[in-house]
N, C-alpha and C positions, 0 to 999 in steps of 0.2 A: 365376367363381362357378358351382357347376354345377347343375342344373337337373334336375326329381326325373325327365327322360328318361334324363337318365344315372348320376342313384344307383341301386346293385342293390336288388331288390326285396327281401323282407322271407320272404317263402316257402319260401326255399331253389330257385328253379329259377333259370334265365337271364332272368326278365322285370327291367325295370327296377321304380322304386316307384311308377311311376303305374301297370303292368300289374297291380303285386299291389294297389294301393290299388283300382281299377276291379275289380278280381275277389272281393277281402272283399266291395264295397257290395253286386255285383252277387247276390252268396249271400247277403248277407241279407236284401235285397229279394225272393231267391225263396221265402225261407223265409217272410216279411210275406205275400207272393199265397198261399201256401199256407193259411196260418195265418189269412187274409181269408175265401178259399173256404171254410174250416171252419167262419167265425163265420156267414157266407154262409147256411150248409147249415142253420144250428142260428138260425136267423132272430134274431142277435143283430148286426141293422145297425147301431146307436148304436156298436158297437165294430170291425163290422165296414169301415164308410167311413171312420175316420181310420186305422186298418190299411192297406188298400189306397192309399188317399191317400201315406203314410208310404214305403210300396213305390212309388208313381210317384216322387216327390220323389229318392228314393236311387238311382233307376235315371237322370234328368235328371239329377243331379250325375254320376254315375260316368260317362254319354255326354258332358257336355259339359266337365267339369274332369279326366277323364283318357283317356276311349277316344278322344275325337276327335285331343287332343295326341299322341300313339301311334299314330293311323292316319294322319296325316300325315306326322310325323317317318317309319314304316315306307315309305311310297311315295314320299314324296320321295327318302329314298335309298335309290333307285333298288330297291325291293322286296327290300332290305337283311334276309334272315332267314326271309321267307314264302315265296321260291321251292323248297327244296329239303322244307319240310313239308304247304302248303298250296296247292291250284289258288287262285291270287288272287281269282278269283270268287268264291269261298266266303266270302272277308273283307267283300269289297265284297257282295255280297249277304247277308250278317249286317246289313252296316252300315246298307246302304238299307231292308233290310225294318223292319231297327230303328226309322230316323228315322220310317218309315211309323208304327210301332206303336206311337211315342212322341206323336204327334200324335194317334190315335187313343184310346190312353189316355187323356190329357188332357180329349178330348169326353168319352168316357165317365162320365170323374170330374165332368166337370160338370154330366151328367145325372143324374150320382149324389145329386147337390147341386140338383138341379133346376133350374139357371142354365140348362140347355137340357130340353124334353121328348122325350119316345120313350116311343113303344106299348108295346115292349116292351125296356124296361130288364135284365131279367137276360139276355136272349140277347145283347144288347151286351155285357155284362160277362161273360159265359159266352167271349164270341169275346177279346176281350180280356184276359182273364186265360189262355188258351190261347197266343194269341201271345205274350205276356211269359213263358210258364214255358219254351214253344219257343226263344226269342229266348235264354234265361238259360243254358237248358242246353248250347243249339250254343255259345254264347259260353264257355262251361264249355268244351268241348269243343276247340274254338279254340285256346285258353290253354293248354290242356292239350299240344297238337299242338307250337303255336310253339315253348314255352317248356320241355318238358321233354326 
């Protein structure tokens, strides 16, 4: 049976279907921060916390039911694909600043939610939404590198 590491992706480049399924959420999750920030700026919170919310949630599926399946299969064999485009560093440091900015989101949205307090809530979410559109882009970028 084979296993969506080894169905071709759906894109037209060389990624398999969990690289192009991981890269759809990941662009619409940056368009949700985007489109957050805006509701943000125009002080329309009632739409802008389940926005942003909506964007953590797509960004925790795409790292844990397809980037992480892909970063393992990649380095277990034996860095199979990312030697001859990418310094390995750059993958693993995507990966780790992510996991970092995945937990950090998380606090944020629940400060959002007031399940935790802070002084000042928008420079959290101001730092926050800067890592996730950084995080979104290099990972754009990434995909882009590996796979085309």
């Amino acid at each position: 049976m084979l296993s969506l590491l080894d169905i071709p992706g759906f894109l037209g480049t060389k990624a398999t279907m969990l690289s192009d399924l991981s890269l759809t959420l990941c662009v619409i999750s940056l368009i949700l921060f985007i489109v957050a920030g805006l509701q943000a700026k125009n002080r329309q919170f009632k739409k802008h916390c389940p926005t942003q919310t909506i964007a953590l949630v797509l960004v925790i599926l795409a790292v844990v039911l397809f980037m992480s399946p892909v970063y393992t299969q990649q380095y277990e064999s034996t860095n199979a694909g990312l030697s001859p485009f990418l310094p390995n560093g750059l993958v693993a440091l995507h990966a780790g600043l992510g996991g970092l900015t995945l937990f950090y989101g998380v606090y944020v949205t629940l400060v959002g939610y007031r399940v935790f307090k802070s002084k000042n809530k928008k420079l959290l979410m101001q730092i926050a939404s800067v890592l996730f559109i950084i995080l979104n882009i290099s990972g754009i970028v990434i995909y882009l590198n590996l796979y085309l």
